[in-house]
N, C-alpha and C positions, 0 to 999 in steps of 0.2 A: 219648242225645239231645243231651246238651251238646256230641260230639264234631262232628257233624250240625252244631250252629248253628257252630262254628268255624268249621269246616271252608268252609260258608255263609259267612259273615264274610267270610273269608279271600279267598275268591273275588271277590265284592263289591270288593273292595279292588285288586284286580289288575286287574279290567274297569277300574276306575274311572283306577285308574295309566295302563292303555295308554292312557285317551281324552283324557287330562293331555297325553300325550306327542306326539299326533296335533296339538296347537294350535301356530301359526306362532309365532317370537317375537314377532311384533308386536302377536299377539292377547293372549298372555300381559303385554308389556306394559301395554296399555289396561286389563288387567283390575287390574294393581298399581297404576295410575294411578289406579281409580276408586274403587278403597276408601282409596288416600290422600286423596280428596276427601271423605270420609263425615266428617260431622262424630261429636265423642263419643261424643252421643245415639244418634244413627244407631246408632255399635258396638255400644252398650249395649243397642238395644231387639233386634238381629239376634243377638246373644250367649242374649238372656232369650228370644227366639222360635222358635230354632233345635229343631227338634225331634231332632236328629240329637246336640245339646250335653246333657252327663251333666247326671242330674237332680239329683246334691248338689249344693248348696248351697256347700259349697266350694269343690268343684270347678270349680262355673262360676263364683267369684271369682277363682278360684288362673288358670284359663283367661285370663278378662280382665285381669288383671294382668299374666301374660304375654304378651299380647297389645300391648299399650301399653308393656308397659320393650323388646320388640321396635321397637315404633315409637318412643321414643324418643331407644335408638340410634342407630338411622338417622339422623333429626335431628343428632342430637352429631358423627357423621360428615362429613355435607354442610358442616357448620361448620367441623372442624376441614378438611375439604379446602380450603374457599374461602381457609384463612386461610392455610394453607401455599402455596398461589399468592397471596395478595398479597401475603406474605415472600418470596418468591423475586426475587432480583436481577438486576435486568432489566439486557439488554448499554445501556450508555451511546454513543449516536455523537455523534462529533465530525469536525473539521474540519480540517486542517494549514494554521497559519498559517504563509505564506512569509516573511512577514517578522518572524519570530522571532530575539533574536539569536543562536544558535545552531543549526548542524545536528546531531545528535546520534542513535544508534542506533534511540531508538523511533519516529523521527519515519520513518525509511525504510519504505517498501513492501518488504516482505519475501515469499516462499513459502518452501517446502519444495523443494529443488533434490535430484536424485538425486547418486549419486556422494559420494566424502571431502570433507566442508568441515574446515578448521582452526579451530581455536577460541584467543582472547585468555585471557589468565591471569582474565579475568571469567567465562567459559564461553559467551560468545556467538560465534553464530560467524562466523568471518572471510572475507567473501567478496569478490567483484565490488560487493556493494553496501553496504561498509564505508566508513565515510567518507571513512576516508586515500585507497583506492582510487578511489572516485570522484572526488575530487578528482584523484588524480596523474593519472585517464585525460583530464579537460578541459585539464588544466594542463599535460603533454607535449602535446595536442591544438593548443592555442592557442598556444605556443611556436614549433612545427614551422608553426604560418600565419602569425604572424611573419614568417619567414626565408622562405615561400615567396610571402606578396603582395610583400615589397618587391623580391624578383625576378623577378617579372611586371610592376613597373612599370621596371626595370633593363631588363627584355627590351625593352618597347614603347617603349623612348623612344630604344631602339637603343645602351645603356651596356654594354660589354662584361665587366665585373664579376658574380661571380655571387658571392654568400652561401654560404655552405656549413653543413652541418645541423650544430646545438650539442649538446653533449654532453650524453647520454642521463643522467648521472646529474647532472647540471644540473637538467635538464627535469624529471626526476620525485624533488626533494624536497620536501615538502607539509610540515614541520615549519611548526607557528605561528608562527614566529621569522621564516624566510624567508618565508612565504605574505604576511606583513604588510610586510616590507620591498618585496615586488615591486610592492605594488601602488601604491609611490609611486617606481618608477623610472620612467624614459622608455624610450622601443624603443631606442635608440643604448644604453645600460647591458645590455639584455638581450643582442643582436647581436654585441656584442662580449665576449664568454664565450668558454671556448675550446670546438674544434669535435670534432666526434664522432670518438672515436679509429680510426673506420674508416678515416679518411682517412690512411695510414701514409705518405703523400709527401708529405705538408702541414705547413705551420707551424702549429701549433696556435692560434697568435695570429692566422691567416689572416683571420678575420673582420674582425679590429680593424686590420688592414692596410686593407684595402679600406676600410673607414670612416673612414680615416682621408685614402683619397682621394677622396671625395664628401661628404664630409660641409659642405664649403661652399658646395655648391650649392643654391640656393632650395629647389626641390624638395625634396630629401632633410633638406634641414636644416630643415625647416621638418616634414618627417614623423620624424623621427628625435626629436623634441622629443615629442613624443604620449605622453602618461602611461600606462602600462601599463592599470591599471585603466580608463579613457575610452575605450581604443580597443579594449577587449575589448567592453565597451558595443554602440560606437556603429557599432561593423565587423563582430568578429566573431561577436556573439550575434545580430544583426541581418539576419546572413547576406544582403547584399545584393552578387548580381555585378557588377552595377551602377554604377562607382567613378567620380566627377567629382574630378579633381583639383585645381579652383579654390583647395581652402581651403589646398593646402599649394604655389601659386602659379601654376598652370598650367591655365588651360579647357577642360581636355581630358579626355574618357569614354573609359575603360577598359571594359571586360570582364574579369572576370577565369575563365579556362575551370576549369570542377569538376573537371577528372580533373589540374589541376596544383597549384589553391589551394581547399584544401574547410576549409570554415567549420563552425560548431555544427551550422547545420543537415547539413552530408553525415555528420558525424559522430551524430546523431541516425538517418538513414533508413539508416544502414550496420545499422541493427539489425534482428530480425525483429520478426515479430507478439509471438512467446515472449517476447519480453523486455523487456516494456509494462512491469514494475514497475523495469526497469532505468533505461529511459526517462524516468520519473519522477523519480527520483532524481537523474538526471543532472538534471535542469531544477530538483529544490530545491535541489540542492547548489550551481547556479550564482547561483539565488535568495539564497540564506544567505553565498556569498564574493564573489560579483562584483557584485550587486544587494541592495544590502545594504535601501536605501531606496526601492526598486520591488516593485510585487506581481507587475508583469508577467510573464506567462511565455507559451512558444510552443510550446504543444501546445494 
């Protein structure tokens, strides 16, 4: 007879598991939902009315007790969750001030580039958008328009002299020492360097020749005087083709044509879409050495 009620038992227990199993989750939720709502009482009087709940005395203590250190787990959990998300440290945004006195590594827009990058004895690594580099490519950039506005205005005013390109390792030393001396020379100091050793038929002095025969002319001597840092300013970062020549004595508008004298701007749109963080950089870095007390920038 005992084996009978088991066995009974047993059954009961399985029907009961499969119709468990038949419920949605969402029904099962509501249903943990709404015995989280039941107050003590409630548990207490559904504990003592359950007919289905053993009839010792203990047992239906020992039940209810576990019952409650189950629920109060839970509890201690929700808590300890909420507090390890208000510990957790949230990302900080910030802003890049351009006119900060320095350019410096963290301030650049960086990615992940494919391909060997080199790295500095610091482990960072050494690219296109390393300072040094950035700067030597504005400052060979702006060198080489130099030497080719003032022979656009040679051409148009019909002088038979032409400037010839300064030497490459001129153009691109970006050392503190020299970055800070150029920027209190005039265009006549830079023009007269010597010129790029391509030129194997030439005087190396050739430059300083030729300026040496124009140079008292209004015109010229009156642009020749132009502070390095001002006319990067006020010409070339301004990128305007545009050019009246009244202030250096003559009222007369130039043109100057893009495929002979390209300014920041052609040296900016030479770039693609890809390389928007390149782009950037170039505009702080001119922010941080040539606009030291401007926020302006032209992007």
């Amino acid at each position: 007879m005992s084996d009978i009620s088991t066995e009974y038992s047993n059954s009961q227990l399985i029907k009961s598991s499969d119709l468990t199993s038949q419920f949605s989750e969402d029904e099962n939720e509501d249903i943990r939902s709404q015995n989280d709502n039941l107050s003590d009482e409630d548990l207490l009087n559904i504990f003592s009315t359950n007919e289905n709940s053993p009839k010792n005395e203990e047992e239906k203590v020992d039940e209810i007790k576990l019952y409650f250190n189950s629920k109060i787990q839970k509890e201690e959990k929700k808590i300890d969750n909420q507090k390890q998300i208000e510990s957790t440290p949230k990302k900080s945004i910030f802003k890049i001030n351009v006119s900060s006195p320095s350019l410096n590594e963290s301030t650049l827009l960086t990615k992940k580039r494919r391909g060997r990058q080199t790295s500095n004895k610091n482990g960072k690594a050494h690219d296109k958008n390393s300072t040094d580099n950035l700067l030597r490519k504005i400052q060979v950039h702006y060198m080489t328009f130099i030497i080719c506005f003032i022979n656009e205005i040679l051409n148009q005013l019909n002088y038979q002299q032409t400037f010839l390109k300064l030497d490459y390792e001129y153009k691109k030393n970006v050392s503190k020492k020299f970055s800070d001396l150029l920027k209190n020379k005039n265009l006549s100091d830079i023009i007269c360097n010597k010129i790029s050793n391509k030129y194997k038929k030439e005087d190396i002095n050739k430059n300083k020749i030729i300026y040496e025969q124009i140079k008292d002319d209004l015109i010229f001597k009156n642009l020749f005087k132009e502070n390095y840092l001002e006319f990067f300013k006020n010409i070339y970062y301004k990128s305007v083709n545009k050019i009246n020549l009244i202030k250096y004595g003559l009222n007369k508008e130039i043109i100057l044509p893009k495929n002979k004298v390209k300014m920041f701007k052609d040296l900016i749109e030479e770039k693609t879409e890809e390389d928007e963080d390149y782009i950037k950089n170039l505009h702080l870095c001119v922010a941080q050495n040539y606009l030291p007390k401007n926020t302006f920038l032209m992007y």
